[in-house]
N, C-alpha and C positions, 0 to 999 in steps of 0.2 A: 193438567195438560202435559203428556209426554215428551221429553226433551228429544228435540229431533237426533237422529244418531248420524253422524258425518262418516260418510263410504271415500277414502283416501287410501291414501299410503299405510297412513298408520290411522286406524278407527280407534274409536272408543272405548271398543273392546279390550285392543291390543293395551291401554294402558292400565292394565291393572297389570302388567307386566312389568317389575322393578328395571330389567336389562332397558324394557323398550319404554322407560319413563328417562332412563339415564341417556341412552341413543336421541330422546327429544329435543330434554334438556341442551346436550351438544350440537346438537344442528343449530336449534336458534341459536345458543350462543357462539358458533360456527359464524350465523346468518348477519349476528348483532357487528362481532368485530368485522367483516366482509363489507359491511353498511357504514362502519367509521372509515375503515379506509377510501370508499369511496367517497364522500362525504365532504370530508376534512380536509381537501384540496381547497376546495373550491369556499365553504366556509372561512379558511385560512387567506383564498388570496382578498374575497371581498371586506373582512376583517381588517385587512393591510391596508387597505384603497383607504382608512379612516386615519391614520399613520402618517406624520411627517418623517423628513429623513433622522433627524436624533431617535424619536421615537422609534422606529420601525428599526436601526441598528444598535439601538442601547436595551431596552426592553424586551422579555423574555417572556412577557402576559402577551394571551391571546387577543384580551378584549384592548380596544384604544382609550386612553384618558377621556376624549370627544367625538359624538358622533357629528361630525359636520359634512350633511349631503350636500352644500354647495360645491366641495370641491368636485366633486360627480359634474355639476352645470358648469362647472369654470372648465372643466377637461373636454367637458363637449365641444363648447365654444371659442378655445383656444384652438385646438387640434382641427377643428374646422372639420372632422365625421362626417358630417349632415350626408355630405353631396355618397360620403365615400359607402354608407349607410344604403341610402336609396340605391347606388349602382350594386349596391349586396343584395338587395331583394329583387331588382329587374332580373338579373342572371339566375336568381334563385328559381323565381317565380318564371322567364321562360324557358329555361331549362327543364324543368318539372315538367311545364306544357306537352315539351316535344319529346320526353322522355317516356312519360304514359302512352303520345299519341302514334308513337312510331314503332318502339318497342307492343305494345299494345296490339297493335294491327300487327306486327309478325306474329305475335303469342298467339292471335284471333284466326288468323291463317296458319298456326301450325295443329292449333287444337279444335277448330271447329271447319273453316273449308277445306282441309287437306286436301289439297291439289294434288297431280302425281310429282312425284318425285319429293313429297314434302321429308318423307322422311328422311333422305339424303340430308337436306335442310336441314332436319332437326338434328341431325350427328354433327353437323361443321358447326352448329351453333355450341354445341355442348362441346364441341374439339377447342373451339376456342376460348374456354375457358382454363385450358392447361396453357394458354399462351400469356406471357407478360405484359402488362399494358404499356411496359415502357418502350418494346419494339413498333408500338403504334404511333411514337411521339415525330420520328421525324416526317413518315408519308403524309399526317395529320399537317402539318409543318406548311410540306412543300403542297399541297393540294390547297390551302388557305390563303398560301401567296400566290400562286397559279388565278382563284380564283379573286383574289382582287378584295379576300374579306377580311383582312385583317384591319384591327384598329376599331372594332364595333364588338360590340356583343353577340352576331351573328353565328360566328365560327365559334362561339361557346355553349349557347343553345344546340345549335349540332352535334359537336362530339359528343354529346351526351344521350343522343338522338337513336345511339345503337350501344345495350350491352346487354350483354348474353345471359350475367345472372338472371337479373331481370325480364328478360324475356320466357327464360324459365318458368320465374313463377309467375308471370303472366298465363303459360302452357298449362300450370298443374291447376291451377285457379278457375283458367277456363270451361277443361275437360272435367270439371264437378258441376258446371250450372246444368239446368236440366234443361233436355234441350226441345221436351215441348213448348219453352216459353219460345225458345228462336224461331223453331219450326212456325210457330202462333204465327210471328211477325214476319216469316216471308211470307205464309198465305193469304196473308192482309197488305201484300203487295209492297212491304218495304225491301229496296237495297241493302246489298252485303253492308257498304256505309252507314247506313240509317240501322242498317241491325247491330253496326257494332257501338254505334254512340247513342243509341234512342235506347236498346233494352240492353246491350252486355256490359258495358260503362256504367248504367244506372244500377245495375245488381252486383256488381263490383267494386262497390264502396269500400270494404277493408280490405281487399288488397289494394284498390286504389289510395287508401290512407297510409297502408304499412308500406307500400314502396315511395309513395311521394314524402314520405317523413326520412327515410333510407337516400332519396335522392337531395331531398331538400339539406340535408346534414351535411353529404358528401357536399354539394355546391357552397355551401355557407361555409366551410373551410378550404375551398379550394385556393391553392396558390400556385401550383405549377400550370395547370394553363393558361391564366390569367399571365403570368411571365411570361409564356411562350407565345399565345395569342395578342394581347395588347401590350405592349414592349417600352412604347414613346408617351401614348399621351395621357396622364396622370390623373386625369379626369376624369375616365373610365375605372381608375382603380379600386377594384372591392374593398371591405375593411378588413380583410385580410393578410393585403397587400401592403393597407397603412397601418394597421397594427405591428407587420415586422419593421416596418421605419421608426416606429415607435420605442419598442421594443431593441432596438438596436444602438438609439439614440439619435436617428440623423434626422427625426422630424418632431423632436421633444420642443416647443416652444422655450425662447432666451430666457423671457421671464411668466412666469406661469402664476401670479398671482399671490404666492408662498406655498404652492401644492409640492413637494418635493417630487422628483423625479417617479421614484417608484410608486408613489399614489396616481398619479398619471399614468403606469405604467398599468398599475395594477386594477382604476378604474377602466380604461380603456377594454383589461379582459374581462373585468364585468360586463360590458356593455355588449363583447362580443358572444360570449354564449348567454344570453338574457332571453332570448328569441325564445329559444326551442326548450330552455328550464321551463318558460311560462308553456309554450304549447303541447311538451309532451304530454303531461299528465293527462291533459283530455284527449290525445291520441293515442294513448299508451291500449286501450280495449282491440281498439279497429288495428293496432300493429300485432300484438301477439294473434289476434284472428287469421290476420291476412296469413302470418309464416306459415302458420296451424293447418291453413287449409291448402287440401292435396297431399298431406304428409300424409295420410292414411290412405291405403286404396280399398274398397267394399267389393 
């Protein structure tokens, strides 16, 4: 049976080529060191989290004398997370909601009903993307206390409710579906609404994966509107919000069991990027698809 021949960059051909064995050679090991440095952060701080304090400032080995994941359950239950945890995934999870649903419907109306004057529309949206997000912080501000929504999670779902990269590639994403499936579904009597969530939402899976993984990322480390929005009640706060108190020292527990400080410190960051190490990898397909598509025009 013939060895199938791989059509890339560099074929099968090209390596009988000494130059273009040694150029290979270099990328991967290019690709290899590029892979430790990313890598070895995070390897490093979860390594630590095993670490009392002698340990962890006398010691110059990577690995720990002991591995004991209790002190992972002692930091849980000490630092009291749970609540700060769940209020991490409600903001995640309706953010995301209103992010697909709102950005979504402009991308739907600039690339499939263009109304007149959409394309007016489509330039301010792309104008404003030369603009800073931080001139948005105070109108954002005062329109929150005007409307009486501060102190909930309301006004964080929202501002998240309108951004223009986003709506972008909602635009490039949509203008590729083909549009006798939409056509189908007015003649079968459904609504612009029923057409945009019964058949354009359902054939929009990867970019619905690649931007709500892109939004879901953004929300799970957000901490400045979370300080700007919820201010007073502590309840509300994300584990972002507790992790800098943590991290800072003003909400490290007196006595923590014998965990030293920086194991505390260092399991809490395990805990906080755990989420998306476990989910990317099975969204990692539907995210490089989503960017993918649109980038070519036929």
């Amino acid at each position: 049976m013939a060895k199938a021949q791989r059509t890339g960059v560099i074929r099968d051909y090209d390596m009988h080529s000494a130059s273009v064995r040694v150029g290979y050679g270099f990328i991967i090991f290019f690709c290899l060191i590029m892979t430790v440095i990313a890598v070895f952060p995070i390897i490093w701080v979860v390594l630590a989290g095993f670490k009392d304090l002698k340990e962890f400032m006398s010691s110059v080995k990577l690995l720990p004398e002991v591995f004991d994941f209790s002190l992972f359950a002692k930091t849980w239950s000490q630092l009291g997370i749970a609540q700060n945890y769940l209020n991490s995934l409600i903001s995640v999870a309706g953010s995301v909601v209103c992010a697909i649903v709102f950005n979504g419907l402009l991308g739907y109306g600039l690339a499939i009903l263009k109304p007149k004057g959409y394309g007016i529309v489509k330039k301010l949206v792309m104008l404003s993307l030369l603009l800073p997000t931080t001139i948005s912080i105070v109108p954002l501000f005062m329109n929150i206390q005007k409307l009486n929504l501060g102190g909930s999670f309301v006004p964080l779902w929202l501002s998240y409710g309108a951004n223009a990269m986003y709506v972008i590639l909602f635009v490039q994403f949509f203008e590729s579906l083909p549009t006798s499936i939409i056509e189908a579904g007015r003649i079968d009597g459904c609504t612009q609404l029923q057409t945009f969530f019964y058949i354009v939402l359902p054939l929009s899976k990867a970019a619905l994966a690649s931007i709500g993984l892109m939004f879901a990322v953004s929300y799970w480390n957000d901490y400045t509107n979370y300080k700007l929005y919820i201010t007073t009640d502590q309840s509300l706060y994300n584990f972002q919000m507790k992790l800098r108190s943590i991290i800072m020292g003003s909400d490290l527990p007196a006595a923590n069991g014998g965990a030293a400080e920086n194991t505390v410190t260092n399991a809490a960051v395990i805990v906080a990027i755990l989420p998306f190490m476990i989910l990317y990898p099975f969204l990692q397909k539907y995210f490089v698809k989503g960017i993918n598509i649109g980038a070519v025009k036929e």
